[in-house]
MIZA-184843 format. One line per 5 residues: number of its first residue (from 1); their letters; for each residue x, y, z of N, C-alpha, C. Coordinates in nm, 2 decimals, decimal comma, always signed. Atoms other than C-alpha are relative to their C-alpha. Example, Ala and Ser with C-alpha at 12.3 -4.5 7.8 and 13.67 -1.06 7.14 Angstrom:
<bapas>
1	as	+0,09/-0,12/+0,00/+1,23/-0,45/+0,78/+0,09/+0,12/+0,00; -0,09/-0,11/+0,00/+1,37/-0,11/+0,71/-0,08/+0,11/+0,08
</bapas>
This chain:
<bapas>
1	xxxxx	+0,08/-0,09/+0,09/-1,35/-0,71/+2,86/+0,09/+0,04/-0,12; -0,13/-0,01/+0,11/-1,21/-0,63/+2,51/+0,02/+0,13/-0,01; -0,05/-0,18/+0,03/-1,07/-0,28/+2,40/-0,08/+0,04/-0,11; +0,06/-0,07/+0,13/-1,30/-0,09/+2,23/+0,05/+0,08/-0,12; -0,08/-0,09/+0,15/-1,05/+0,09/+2,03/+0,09/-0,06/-0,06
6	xxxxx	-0,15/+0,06/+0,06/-0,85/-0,19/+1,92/-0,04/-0,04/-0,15; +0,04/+0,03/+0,16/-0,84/-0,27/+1,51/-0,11/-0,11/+0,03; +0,10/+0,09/+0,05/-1,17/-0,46/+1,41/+0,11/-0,09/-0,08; -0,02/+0,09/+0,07/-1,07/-0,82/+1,27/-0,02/-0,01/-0,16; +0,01/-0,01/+0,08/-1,00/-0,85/+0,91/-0,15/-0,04/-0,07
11	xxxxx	+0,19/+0,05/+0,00/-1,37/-1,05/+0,92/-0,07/+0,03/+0,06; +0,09/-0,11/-0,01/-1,51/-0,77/+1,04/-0,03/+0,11/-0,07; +0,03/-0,15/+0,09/-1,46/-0,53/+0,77/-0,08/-0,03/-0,11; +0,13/+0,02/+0,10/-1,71/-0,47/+0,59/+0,09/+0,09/-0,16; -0,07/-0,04/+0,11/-1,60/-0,51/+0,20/-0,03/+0,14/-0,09
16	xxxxx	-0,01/-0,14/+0,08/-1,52/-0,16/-0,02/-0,13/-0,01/-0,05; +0,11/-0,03/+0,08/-1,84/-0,29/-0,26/-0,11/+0,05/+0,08; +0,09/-0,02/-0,12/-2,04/-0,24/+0,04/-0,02/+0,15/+0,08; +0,00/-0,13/-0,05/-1,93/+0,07/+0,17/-0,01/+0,12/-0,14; +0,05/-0,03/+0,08/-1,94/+0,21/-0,17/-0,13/+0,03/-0,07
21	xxxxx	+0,12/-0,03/+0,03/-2,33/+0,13/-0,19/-0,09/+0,08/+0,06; +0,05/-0,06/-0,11/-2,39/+0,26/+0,13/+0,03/+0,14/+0,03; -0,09/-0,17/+0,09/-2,20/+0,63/+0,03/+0,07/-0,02/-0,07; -0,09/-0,02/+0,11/-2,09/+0,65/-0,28/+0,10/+0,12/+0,01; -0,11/-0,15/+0,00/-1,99/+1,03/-0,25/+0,12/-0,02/+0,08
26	xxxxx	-0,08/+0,05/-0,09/-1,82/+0,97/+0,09/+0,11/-0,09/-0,08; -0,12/+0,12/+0,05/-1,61/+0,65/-0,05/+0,05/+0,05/-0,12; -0,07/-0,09/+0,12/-1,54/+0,84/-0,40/+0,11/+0,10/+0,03; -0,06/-0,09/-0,05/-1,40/+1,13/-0,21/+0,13/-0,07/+0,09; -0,10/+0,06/-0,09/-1,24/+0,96/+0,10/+0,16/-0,12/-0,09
31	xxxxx	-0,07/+0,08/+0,11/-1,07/+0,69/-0,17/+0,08/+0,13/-0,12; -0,10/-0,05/+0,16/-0,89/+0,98/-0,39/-0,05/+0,03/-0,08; +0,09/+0,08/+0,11/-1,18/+0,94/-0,62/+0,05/-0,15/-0,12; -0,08/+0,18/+0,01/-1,01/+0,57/-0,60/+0,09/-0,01/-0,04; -0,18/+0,01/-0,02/-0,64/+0,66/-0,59/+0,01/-0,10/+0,08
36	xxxxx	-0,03/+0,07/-0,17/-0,67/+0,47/-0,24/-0,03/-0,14/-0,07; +0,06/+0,15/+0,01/-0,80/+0,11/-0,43/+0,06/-0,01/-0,07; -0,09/+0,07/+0,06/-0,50/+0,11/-0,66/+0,08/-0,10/+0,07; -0,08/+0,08/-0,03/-0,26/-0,16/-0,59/+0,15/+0,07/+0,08; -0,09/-0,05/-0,08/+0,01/-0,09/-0,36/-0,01/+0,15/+0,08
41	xxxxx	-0,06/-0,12/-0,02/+0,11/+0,20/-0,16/-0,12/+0,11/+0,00; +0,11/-0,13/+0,01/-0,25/+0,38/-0,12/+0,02/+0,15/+0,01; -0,08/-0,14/+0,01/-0,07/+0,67/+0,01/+0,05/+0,06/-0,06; -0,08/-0,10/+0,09/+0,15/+0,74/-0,19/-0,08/+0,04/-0,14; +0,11/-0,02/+0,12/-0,11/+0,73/-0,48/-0,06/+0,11/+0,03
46	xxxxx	+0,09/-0,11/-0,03/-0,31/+0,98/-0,29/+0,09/+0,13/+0,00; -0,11/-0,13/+0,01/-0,01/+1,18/-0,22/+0,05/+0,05/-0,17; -0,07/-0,02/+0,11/+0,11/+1,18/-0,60/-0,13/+0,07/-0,10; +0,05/-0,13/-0,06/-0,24/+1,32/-0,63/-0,04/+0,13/-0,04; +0,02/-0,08/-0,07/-0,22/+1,56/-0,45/+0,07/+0,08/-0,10
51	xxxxx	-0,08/-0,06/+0,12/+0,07/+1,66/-0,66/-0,03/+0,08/-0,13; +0,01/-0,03/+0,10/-0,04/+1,66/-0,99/-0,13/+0,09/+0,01; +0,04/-0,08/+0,02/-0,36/+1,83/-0,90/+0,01/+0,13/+0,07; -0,02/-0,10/-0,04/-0,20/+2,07/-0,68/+0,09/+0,09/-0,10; -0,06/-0,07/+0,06/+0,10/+2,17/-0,90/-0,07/+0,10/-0,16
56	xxxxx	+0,12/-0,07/+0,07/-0,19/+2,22/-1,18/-0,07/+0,09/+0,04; +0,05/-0,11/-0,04/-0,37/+2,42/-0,95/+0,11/+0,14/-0,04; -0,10/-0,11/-0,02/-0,04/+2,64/-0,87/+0,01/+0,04/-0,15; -0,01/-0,04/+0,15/+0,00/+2,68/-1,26/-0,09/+0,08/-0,08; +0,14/-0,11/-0,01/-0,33/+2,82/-1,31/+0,01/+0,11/+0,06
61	xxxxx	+0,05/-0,09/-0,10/-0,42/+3,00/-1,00/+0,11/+0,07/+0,04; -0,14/-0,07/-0,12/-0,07/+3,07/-0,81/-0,06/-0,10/+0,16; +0,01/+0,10/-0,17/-0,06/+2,94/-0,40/-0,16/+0,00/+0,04; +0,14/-0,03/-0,06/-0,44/+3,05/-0,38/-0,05/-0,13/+0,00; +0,08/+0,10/+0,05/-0,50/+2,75/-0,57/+0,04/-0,13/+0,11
66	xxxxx	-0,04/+0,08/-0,12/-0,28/+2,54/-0,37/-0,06/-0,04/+0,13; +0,02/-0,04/-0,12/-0,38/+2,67/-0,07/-0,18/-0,06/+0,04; +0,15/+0,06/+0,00/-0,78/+2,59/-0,18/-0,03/-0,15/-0,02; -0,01/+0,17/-0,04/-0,67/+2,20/-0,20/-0,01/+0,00/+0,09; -0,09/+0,03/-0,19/-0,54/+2,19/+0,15/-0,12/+0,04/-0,01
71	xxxxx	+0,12/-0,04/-0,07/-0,84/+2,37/+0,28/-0,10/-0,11/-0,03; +0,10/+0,08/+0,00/-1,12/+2,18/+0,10/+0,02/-0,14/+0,06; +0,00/+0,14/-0,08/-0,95/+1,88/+0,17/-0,01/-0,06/+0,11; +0,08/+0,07/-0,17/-0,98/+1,90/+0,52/-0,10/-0,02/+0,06; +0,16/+0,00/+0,03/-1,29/+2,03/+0,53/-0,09/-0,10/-0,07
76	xxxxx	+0,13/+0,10/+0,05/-1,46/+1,78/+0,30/+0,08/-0,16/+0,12; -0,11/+0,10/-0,04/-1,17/+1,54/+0,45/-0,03/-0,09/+0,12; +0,05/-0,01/-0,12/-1,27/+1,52/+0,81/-0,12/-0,13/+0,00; +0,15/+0,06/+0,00/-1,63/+1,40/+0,76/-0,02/-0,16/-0,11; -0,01/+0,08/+0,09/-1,60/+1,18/+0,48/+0,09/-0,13/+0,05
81	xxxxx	-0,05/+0,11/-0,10/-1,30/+0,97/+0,70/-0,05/-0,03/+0,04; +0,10/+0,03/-0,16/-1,46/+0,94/+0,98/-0,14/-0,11/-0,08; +0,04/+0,10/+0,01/-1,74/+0,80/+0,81/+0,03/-0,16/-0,11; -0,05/+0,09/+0,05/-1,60/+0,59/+0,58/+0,07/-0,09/+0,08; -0,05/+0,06/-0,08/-1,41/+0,47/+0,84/-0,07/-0,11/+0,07
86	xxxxx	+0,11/+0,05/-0,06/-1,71/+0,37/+1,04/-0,08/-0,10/-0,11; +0,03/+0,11/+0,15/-1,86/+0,20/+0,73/+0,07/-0,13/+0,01; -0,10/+0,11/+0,00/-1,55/-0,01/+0,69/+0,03/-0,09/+0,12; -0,03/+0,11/-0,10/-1,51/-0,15/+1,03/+0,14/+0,05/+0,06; -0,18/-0,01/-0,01/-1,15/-0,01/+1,06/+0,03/+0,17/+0,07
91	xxxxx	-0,03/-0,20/-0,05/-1,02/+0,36/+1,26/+0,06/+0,06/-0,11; -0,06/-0,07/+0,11/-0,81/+0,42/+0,95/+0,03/-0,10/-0,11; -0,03/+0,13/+0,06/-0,82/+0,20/+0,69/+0,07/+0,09/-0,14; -0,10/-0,08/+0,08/-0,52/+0,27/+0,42/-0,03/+0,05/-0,14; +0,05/-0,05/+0,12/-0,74/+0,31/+0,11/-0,05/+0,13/+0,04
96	xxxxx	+0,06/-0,14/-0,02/-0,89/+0,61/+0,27/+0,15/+0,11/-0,01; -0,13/-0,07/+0,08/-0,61/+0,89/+0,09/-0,05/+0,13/+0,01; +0,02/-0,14/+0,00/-0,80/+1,21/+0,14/+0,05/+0,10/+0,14; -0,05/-0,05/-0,17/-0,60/+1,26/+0,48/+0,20/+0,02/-0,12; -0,12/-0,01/+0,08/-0,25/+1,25/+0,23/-0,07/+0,09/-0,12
101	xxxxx	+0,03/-0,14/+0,09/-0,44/+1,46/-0,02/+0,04/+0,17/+0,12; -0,04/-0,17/-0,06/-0,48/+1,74/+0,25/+0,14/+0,03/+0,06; -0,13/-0,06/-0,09/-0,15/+1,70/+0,41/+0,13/+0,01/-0,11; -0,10/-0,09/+0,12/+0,04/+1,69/+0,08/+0,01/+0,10/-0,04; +0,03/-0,16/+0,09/-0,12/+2,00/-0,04/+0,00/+0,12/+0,11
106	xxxxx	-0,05/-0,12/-0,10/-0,01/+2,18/+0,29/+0,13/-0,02/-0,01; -0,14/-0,03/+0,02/+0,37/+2,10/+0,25/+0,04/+0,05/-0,16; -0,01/-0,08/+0,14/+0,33/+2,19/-0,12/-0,02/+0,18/+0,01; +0,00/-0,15/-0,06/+0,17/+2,53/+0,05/+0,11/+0,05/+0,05; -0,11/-0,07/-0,04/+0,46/+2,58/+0,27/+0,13/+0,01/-0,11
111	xxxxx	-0,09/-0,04/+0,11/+0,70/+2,55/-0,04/+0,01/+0,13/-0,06; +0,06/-0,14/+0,09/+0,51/+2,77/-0,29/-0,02/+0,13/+0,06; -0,02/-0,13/-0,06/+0,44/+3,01/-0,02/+0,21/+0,08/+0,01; -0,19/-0,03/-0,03/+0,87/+3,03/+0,01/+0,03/+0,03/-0,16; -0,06/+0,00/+0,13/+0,97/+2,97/-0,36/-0,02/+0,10/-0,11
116	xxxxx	+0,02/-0,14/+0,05/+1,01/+3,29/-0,56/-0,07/-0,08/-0,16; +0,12/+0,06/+0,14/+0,73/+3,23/-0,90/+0,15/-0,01/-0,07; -0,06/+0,03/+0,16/+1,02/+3,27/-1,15/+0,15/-0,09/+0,03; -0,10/+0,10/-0,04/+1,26/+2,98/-0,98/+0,00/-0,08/-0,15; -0,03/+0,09/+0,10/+1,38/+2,77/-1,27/-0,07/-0,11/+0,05
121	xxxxx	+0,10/+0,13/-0,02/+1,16/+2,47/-1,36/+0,11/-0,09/+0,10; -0,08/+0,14/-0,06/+1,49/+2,22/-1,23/-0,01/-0,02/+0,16; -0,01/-0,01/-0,19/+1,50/+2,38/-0,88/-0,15/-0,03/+0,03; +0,17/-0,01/+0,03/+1,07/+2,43/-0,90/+0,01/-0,19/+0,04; +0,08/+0,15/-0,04/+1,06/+2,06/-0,95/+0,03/-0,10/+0,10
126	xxxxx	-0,07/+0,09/-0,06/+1,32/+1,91/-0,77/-0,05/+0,06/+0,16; +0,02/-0,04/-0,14/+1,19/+2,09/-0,45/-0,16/-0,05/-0,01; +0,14/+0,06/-0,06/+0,80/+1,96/-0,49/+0,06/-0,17/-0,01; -0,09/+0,15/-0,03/+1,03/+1,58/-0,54/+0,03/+0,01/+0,17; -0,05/+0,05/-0,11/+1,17/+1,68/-0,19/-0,14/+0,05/+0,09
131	xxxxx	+0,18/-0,06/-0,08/+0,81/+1,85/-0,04/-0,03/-0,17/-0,01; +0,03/+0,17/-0,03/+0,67/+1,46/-0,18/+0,08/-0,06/+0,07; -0,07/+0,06/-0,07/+0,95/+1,29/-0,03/-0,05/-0,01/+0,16; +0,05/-0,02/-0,19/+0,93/+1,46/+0,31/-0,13/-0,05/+0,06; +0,16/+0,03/-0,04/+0,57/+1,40/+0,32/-0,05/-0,13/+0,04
136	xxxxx	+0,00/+0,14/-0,03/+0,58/+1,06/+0,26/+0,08/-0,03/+0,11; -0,05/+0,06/-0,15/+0,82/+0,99/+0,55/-0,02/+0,05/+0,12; +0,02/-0,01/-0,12/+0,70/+1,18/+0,79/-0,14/-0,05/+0,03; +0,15/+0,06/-0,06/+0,35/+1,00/+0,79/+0,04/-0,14/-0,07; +0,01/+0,16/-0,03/+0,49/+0,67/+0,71/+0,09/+0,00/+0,14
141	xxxxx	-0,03/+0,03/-0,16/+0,73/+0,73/+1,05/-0,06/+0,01/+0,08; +0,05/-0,07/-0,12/+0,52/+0,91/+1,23/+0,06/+0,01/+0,10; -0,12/-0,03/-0,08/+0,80/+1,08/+1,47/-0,10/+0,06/+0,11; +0,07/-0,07/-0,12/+0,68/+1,22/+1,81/-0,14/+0,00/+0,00; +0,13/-0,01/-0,05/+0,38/+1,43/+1,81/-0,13/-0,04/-0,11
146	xxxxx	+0,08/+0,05/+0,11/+0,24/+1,28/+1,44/-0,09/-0,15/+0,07; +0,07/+0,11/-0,03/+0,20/+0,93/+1,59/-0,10/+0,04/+0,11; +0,07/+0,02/-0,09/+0,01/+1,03/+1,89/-0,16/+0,10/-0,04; +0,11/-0,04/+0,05/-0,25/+1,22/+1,68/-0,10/-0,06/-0,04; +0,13/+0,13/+0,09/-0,44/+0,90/+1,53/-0,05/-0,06/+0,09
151	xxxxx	+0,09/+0,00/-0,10/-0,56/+0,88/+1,87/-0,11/+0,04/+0,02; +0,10/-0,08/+0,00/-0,79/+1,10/+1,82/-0,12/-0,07/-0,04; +0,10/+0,06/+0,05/-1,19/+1,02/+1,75/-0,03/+0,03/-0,21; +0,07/+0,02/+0,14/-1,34/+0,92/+1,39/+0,09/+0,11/-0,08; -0,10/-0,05/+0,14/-1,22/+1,17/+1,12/+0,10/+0,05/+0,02
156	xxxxx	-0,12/-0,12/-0,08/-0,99/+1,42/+1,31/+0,11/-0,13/+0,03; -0,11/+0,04/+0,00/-0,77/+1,10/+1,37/+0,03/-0,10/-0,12; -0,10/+0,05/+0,14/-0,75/+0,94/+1,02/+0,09/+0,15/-0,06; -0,03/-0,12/+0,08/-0,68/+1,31/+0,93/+0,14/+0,10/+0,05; -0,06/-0,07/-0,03/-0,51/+1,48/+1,17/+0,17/+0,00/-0,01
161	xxxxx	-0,12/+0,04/+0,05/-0,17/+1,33/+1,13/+0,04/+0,02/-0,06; -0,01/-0,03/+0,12/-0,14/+1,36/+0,81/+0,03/+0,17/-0,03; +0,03/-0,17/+0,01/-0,22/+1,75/+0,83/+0,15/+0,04/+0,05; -0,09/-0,05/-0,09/+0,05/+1,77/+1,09/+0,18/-0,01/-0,05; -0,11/+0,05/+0,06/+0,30/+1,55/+0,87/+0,03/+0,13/-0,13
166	xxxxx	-0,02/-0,06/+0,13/+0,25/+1,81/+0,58/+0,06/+0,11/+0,07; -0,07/-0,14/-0,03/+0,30/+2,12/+0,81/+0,17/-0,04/+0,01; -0,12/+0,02/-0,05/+0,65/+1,97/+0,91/+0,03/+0,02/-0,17; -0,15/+0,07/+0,16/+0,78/+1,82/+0,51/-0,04/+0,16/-0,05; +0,03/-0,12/+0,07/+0,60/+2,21/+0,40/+0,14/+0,11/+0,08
171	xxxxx	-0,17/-0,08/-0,10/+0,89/+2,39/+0,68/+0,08/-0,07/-0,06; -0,15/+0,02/+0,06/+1,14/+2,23/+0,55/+0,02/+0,00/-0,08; -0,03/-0,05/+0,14/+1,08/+2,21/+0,20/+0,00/+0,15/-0,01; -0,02/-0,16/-0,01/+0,98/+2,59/+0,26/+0,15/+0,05/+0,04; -0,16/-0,04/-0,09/+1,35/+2,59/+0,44/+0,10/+0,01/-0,15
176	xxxxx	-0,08/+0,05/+0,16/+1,51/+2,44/+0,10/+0,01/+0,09/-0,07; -0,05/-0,07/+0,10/+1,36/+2,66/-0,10/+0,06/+0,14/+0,04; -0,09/-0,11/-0,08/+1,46/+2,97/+0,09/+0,15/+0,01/-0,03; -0,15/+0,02/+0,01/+1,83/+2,87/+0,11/+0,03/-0,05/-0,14; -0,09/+0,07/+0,17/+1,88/+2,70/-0,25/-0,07/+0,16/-0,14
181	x	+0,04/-0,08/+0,14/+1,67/+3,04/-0,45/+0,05/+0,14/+0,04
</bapas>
């Protein structure tokens, strides 16, 4: 008998034009609003983002703003995986970026919650450089209890990982800025 939870065959996924006709919102959203279908590195596209509309937020708003990335993101985040996922044929398929949206914009929270507002831009930037950084390698290693999260059913495991990856790179960048301001 075969494993129900094992990756669907590349000629089983049903192509992006397809899942796009069949939810647009869903696949607009879940895709980045199509960060995820650039060329290379979907992640990090989703993560970089995350960045520019989170550090925008923070510029405007202050951490509220921040902090209302991360939230919505999960929130819309969640549902829109999951089915996009199911659409595609795939548990997590790498163009889906709204799981690195929400988990970048929770280690950017743990920063901004630490970093005093009137830090010099050099320190300011070079610490959301190491917040991205971190982010990025703790959900491309996935160390301990990240990898065993994408176990989980439909959206909660393209997502939850990710979430979990940001609270870690957000403590430590929060740690950074603490000790360097």
């Amino acid at each position: 008998m075969a494993d129900a939870s094992a990756e669907p065959s590349a000629a089983q996924e049903v192509p992006w034009r397809e899942v796009f006709r069949r939810a647009p919102l869903a696949a607009f959203l879940a895709t980045g609003f199509g960060a995820g279908l650039l060329p290379k590195a979907p992640g990090t596209w989703g993560s970089l983002l995350a960045v520019v509309v989170g550090e925008g937020l923070f510029h405007v708003v202050g951490l509220i703003g921040v902090a209302g990335l991360a939230g919505v993101s999960v929130l819309v985040g969640v549902p829109v995986a999951g089915r996009v996922a199911a659409l595609r044929g795939r548990k997590d398929p790498g163009e889906i970026v709204v799981d690195e949206i929400a988990g970048q914009s929770i280690a950017l929270v743990g920063l901004h919650a630490v970093l005093p507002a009137g830090a010099a831009d050099p320190l300011r930037w070079g610490l959301v450089v190491l917040a991205f950084g971190l982010f990025r390698a703790f959900d491309i290693l996935k160390p301990g209890p990240i990898d065993r999260l994408q176990s989980l059913p439909g959206g909660w495991g393209v997502m939850v990982d990710d979430l979990l990856a940001g609270v870690f790179a957000g403590i430590l960048a929060g740690a950074a800025a603490f000790f360097l301001s």
